[in-house]
C-alpha positions in Angstrom: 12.9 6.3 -3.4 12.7 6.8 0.4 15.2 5.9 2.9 12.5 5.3 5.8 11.1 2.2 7.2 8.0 2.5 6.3 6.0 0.2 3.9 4.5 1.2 0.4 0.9 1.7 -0.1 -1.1 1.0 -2.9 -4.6 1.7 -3.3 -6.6 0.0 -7.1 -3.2 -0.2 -8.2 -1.5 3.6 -7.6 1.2 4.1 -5.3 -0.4 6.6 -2.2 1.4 8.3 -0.1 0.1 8.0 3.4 -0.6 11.0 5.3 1.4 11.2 9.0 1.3 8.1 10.9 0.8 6.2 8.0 -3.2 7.8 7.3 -5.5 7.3 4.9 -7.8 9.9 6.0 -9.1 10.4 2.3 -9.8 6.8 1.7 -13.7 5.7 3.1 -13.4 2.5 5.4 -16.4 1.3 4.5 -15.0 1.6 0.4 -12.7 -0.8 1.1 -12.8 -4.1 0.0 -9.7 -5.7 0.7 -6.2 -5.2 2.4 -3.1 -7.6 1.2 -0.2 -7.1 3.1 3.4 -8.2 1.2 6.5 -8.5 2.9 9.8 -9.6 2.0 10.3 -11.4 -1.0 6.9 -11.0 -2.5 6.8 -7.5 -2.2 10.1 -6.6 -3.5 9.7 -9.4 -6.7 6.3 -7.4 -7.6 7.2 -3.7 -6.4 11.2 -3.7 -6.4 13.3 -1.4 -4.3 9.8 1.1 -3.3 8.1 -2.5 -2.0 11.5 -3.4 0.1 9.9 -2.9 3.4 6.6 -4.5 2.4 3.2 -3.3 0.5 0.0 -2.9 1.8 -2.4 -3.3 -1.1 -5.6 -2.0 -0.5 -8.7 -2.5 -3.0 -11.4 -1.2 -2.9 -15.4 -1.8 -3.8 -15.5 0.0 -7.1 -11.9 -1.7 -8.3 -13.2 -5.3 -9.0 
């Protein structure tokens, strides 16, 4: 549990903890095939507490 504001980050359904500024440096742009971004109820309902200041779900080619 974290007591900043900053959202949660999931990547093929993991929890990732972003690098500073919020970075994904390992993750490939061109890998990715979708970002979801949750906030308020939605995020909290699927992610509890960890999703309270939103998700960003990211997915990528290889997940589907």
């Amino acid at each position: 549990f974290s007591l900043s504001n900053e959202p949660l980050y999931v990547v093929d359904g993991v929890a990732v903890e972003p690098g500073p500024n919020g970075t994904l440096s390992w993750l490939n742009p061109h890998d990715v095939a979708s970002i979801e971004v949750l906030k308020y109820g939605a995020s909290t309902a699927i992610y509890g507490v960890r999703g309270a200041n939103g998700v960003i779900v990211i997915k990528t080619k290889g997940s589907h």
